[in-house]
C-alpha positions in Angstrom: 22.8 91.7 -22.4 23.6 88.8 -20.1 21.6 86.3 -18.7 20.3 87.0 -15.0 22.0 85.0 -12.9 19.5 82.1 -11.3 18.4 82.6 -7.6 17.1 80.0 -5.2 15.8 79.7 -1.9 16.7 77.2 0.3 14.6 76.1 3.2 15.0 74.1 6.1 12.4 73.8 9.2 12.5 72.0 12.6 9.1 70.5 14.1 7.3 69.7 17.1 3.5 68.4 16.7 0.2 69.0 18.3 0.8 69.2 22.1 -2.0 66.5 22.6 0.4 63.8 20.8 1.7 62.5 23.6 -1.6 61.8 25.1 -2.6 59.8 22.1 0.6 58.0 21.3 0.6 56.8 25.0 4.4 55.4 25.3 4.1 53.6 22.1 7.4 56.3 19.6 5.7 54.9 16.7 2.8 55.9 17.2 3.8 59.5 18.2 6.1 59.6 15.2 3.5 59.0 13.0 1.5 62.2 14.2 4.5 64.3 14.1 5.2 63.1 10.5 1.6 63.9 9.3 0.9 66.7 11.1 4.3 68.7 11.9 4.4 72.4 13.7 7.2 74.5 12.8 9.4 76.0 15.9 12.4 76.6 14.0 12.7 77.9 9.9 15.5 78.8 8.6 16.3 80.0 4.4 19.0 80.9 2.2 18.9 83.0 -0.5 22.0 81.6 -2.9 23.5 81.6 -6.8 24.3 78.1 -8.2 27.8 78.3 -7.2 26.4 77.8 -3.4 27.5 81.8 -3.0 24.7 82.8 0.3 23.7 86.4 -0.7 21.2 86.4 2.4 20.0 84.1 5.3 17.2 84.2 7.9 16.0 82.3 10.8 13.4 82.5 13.1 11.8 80.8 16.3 8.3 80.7 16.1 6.3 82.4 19.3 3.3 79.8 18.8 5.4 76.8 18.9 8.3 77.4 20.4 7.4 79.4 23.5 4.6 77.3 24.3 6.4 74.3 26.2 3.3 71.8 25.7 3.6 72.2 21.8 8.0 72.3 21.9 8.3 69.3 24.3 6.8 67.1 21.4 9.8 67.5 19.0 12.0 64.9 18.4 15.1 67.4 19.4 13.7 69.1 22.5 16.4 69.0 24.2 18.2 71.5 21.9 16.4 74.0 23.5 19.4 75.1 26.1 21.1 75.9 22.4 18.0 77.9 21.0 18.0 79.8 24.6 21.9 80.7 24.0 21.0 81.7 20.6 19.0 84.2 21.3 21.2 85.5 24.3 23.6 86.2 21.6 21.2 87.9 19.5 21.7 84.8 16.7 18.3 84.5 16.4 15.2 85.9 17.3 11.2 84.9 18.3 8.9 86.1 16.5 5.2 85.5 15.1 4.3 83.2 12.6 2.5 85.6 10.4 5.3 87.9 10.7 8.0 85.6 9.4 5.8 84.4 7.0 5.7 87.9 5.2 9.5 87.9 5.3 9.7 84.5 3.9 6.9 85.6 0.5 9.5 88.4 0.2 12.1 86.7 -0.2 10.7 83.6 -2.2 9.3 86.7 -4.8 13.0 86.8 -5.7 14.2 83.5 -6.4 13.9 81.6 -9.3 12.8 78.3 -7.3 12.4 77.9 -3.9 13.1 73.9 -2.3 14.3 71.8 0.5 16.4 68.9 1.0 12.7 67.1 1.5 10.3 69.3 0.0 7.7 66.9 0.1 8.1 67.5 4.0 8.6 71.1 4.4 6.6 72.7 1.7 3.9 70.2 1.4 3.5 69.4 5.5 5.3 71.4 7.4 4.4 74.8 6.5 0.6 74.2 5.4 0.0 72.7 8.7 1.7 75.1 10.6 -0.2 77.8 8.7 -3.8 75.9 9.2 -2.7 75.4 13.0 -1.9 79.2 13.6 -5.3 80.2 11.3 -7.2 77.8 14.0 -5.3 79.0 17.0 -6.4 83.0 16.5 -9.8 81.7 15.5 -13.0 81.3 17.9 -13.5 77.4 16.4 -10.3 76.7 18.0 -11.7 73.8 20.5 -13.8 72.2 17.7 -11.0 72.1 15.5 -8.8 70.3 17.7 -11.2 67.5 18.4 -11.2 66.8 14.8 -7.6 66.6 14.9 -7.7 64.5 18.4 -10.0 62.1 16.1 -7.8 62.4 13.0 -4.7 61.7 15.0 -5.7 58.7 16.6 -6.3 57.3 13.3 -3.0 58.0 12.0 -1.6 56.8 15.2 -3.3 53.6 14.9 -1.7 53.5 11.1 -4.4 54.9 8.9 -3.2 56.4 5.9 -4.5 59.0 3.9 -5.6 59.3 0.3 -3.6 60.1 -2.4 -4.6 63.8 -3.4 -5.0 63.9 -7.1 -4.0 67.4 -7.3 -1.0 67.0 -6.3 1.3 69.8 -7.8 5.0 68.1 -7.7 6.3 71.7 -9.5 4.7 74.3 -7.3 4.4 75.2 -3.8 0.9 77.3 -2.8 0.5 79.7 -0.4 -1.2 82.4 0.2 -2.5 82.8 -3.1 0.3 82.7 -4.7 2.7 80.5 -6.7 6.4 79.2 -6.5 8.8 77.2 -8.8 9.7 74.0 -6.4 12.4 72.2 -6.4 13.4 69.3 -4.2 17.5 68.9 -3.1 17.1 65.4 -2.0 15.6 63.9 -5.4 18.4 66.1 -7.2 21.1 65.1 -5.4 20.5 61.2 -5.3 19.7 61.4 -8.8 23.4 63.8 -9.5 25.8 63.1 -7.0 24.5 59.8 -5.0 23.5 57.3 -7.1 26.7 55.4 -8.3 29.1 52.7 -6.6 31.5 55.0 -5.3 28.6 56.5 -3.0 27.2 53.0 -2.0 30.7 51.5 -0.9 31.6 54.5 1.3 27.9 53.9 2.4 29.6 50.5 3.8 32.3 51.6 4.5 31.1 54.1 7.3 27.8 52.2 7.9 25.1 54.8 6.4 22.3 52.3 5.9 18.4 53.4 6.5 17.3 51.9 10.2 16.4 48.3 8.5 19.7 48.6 7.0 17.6 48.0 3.6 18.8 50.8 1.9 22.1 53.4 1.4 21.2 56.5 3.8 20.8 59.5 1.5 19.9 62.5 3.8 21.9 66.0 3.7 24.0 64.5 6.5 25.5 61.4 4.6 25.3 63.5 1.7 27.4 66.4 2.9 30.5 63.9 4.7 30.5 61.8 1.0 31.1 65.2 -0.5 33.5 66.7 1.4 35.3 63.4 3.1 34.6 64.0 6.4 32.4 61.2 7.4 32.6 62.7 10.9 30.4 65.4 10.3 26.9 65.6 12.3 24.4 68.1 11.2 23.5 70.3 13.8 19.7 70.2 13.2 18.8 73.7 13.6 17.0 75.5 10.7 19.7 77.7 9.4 22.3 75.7 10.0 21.1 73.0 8.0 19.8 75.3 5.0 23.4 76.4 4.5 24.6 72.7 4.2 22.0 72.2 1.9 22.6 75.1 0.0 26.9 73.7 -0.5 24.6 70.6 -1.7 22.7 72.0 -4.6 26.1 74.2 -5.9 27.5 70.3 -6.4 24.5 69.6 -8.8 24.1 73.0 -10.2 27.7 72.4 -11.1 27.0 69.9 -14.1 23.1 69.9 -14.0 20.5 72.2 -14.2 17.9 72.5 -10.8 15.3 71.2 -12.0 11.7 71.6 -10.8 9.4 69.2 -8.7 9.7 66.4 -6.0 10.6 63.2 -7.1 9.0 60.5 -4.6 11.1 58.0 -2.4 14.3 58.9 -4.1 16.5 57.1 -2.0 14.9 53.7 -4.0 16.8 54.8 -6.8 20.2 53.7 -5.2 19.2 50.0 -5.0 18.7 47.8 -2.0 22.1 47.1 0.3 22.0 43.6 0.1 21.4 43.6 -3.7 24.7 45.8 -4.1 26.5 43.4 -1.7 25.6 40.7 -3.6 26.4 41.7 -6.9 30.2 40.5 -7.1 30.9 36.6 -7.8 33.2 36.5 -4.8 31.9 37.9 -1.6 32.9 41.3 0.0 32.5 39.3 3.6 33.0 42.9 5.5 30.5 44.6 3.5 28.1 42.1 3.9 28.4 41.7 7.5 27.6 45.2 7.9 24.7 45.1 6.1 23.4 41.7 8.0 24.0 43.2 11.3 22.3 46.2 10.3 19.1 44.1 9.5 19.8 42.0 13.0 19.9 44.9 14.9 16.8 46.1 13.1 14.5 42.6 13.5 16.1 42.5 17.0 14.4 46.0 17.8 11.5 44.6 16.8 11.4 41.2 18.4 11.8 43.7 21.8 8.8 45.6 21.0 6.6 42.8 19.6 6.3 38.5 19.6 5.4 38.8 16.2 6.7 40.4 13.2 5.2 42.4 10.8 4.8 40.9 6.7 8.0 43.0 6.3 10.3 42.3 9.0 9.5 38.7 7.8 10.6 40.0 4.5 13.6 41.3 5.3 14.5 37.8 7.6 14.3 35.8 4.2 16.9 38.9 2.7 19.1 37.6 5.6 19.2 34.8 5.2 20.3 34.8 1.7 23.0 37.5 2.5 24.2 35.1 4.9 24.0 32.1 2.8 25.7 33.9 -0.1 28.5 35.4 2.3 29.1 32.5 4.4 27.6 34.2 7.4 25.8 32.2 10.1 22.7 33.4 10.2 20.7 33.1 14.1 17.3 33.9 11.9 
């Protein structure tokens, strides 16, 4: 008899955060990014059921009624102003709004099929997003409601301010919980920067087309880089709606099914794995001087940012001004640092 062919899901969310973020954060983004990092709402969810050659045998999405038709909970997300296309969407009957509970029964369905169910950051989506989206909904229908969101006020302000919390030490890297229940977890970004990513070829087109992280420290690894490096188009700009994204992620994972097997569990910081930029630059005994003045000016723009925001820098902006300055010393680049 043969073999079952191997299933997966593959999952990709939007968030907002909790509508009292902005009143916390004041004016200050960092701030307000760090609430919507730690405690992320889902208005938008989106999944693919697909083989390891990247064939999609079904897809879903969803806009949440909690989150996304409540305007003080949508106007938090980074990408509110997507919501003209959302409204189009469902004009055209491309998507639809329904409750969270409801989707959320569709979604244990479908991950009852699959032989692992991931993300391109599962850390994010299966270990954040949807747990907090799930505690916010369980509060929301609840009479503690008001209670419960002045110990969030409380614990958000703390993370604002740049509190971190403890490391939970039962973490499960394989397995994503919910509901009483169990699922096989994979995560697509640790696979692919460990299959397809992490070799020279990646990193020079990285210069090449300027994909550096915002301190321009490291080679960008999301789907988005990942997805122009694989198909040469270095053009491409991920649309940044749930389904959407999942189906790019999905091409992703039949690259590294291709040679590898998808294994299980989330693999922390990935993108480390690639090396710093500088490091790369600096590896040859004669100087690449374009490549390295893309990386320098990526760093400038980065300290410059934060010379705007601040008279000081922080231990690692000071950091990465030393890093400069021998880029600039080994390139022959005058350095204004």
């Amino acid at each position: 008899m043969a073999n079952k062919k191997k299933l997966y899901l593959m999952l990709d969310c939007e968030t907002a955060t909790l509508p009292f973020a902005d009143e916390i954060a004041g004016d200050n983004p960092e701030r307000k990014k760090r609430i919507a990092i730690a405690k992320p709402l889902i208005y938008d969810i989106g999944w693919t059921m697909t083989n390891r050659a990247g064939d999609i045998l079904e897809s879903k999405q969803f806009l949440i009624a909690e989150t996304f038709a409540v305007p003080a909970v949508f106007n938090t997300a980074y990408y509110a102003d997507k919501r003209p296309i959302y409204i189009e969407m469902l004009r055209k009957n491309e998507t639809s709004i329904k409750p969270w509970n409801e989707v959320m029964e569709m979604l244990i369905s479908d991950m009852s099929k699959v032989d692992g169910v991931g993300a391109f950051n599962s850390m994010f989506d299966f270990k954040k997003a949807i747990p907090f989206t799930e505690l916010y909904i369980q509060e929301l229908y609840s009479t503690n409601y008001y209670q419960w969101e002045q110990i969030q006020r409380k614990s958000a302000a703390r993370i604002a301010d740049g509190e971190r919390n403890q490391p939970n030490p039962d973490f499960e890297a394989e397995i994503f919980r919910f509901r009483g229940r169990e699922y096989p977890l994979f995560d697509m970004w640790g696979l692919a920067t460990t299959h397809l990513l992490n070799n020279s070829t990646y990193k020079n087109k990285c210069l090449e087309h300027a994909m550096l992280t915002n301190s321009g420290t490291f080679f960008k690894t999301s789907a988005e880089s990942t997805f122009r490096y694989l198909c040469d188009k270095y053009d491409f700009v991920e649309s940044h709606t749930a389904l959407d994204d999942a189906i790019i992620e999905s091409y992703i994972l039949s690259k590294v099914a291709k040679k590898h097997s998808i294994t299980m569990g989330i693999k922390f910081f990935p993108f480390r794995d690639l090396g710093a930029t500088d490091e790369f630059c600096m590896r040859r005994k004669r100087a690449n001087k374009r490549e390295c003045e893309t990386v320098y000016c990526a760093m400038a723009e980065y300290i410059n940012a934060k010379l705007d925001e601040a008279n000081e820098l922080s231990n690692y902006a000071v950091g990465l001004v030393h890093r400069m300055r021998r880029l600039a010393e080994y390139a022959g680049i005058q350095c204004d640092y």
